[in-house]
C-alpha positions, 0 to 999 in steps of 0.5 A: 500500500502506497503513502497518501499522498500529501498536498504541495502548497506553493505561495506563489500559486495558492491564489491559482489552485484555488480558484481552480478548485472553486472554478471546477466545482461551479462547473459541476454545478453548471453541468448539472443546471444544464442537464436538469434544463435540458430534461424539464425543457425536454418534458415540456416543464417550461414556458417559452419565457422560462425556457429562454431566460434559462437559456440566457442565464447558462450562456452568461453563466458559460461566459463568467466561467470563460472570463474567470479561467482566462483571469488565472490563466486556466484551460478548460480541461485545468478544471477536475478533481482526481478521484482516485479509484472512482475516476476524474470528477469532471 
């Protein structure tokens, strides 16, 4: 059995892992508000109104997340977490 594996904290970069860390879990939750829209959308839950300002509110939340990646210098594919035995979080 292997030693656990012990956290690298770097001064010049706790700024950057952590808004790593916040970014990838609002974009699980991004994720998630997306399927949920896609099924009430899909089970015909929304009005035409709901639908569109939905639409509208994921599409500026996507930009937001864009913006805040290029700030710390974060690609999309920079976000996830390492699960271990259960596989990336994202």
């Amino acid at each position: 059995m292997s030693a656990p594996r012990r956290v690298d904290l770097d001064p010049d970069t706790v700024e950057r892992d952590l808004a790593r860390l916040v970014l990838t879990v609002v974009e699980l939750l991004r994720q998630l508000m997306e399927r949920q829209a896609l099924r009430r959308v899909e089970a015909g839950d929304l009005d035409e109104d709901q639908e569109e300002r939905l639409g509208r509110t994921l599409m500026l939340l996507e930009d937001r997340m864009d913006l805040l990646r290029t700030r710390f210098g974060l690609e999309p594919e920079d976000l996830g977490i390492d699960l271990g035995p259960l596989g990336p979080l994202l």
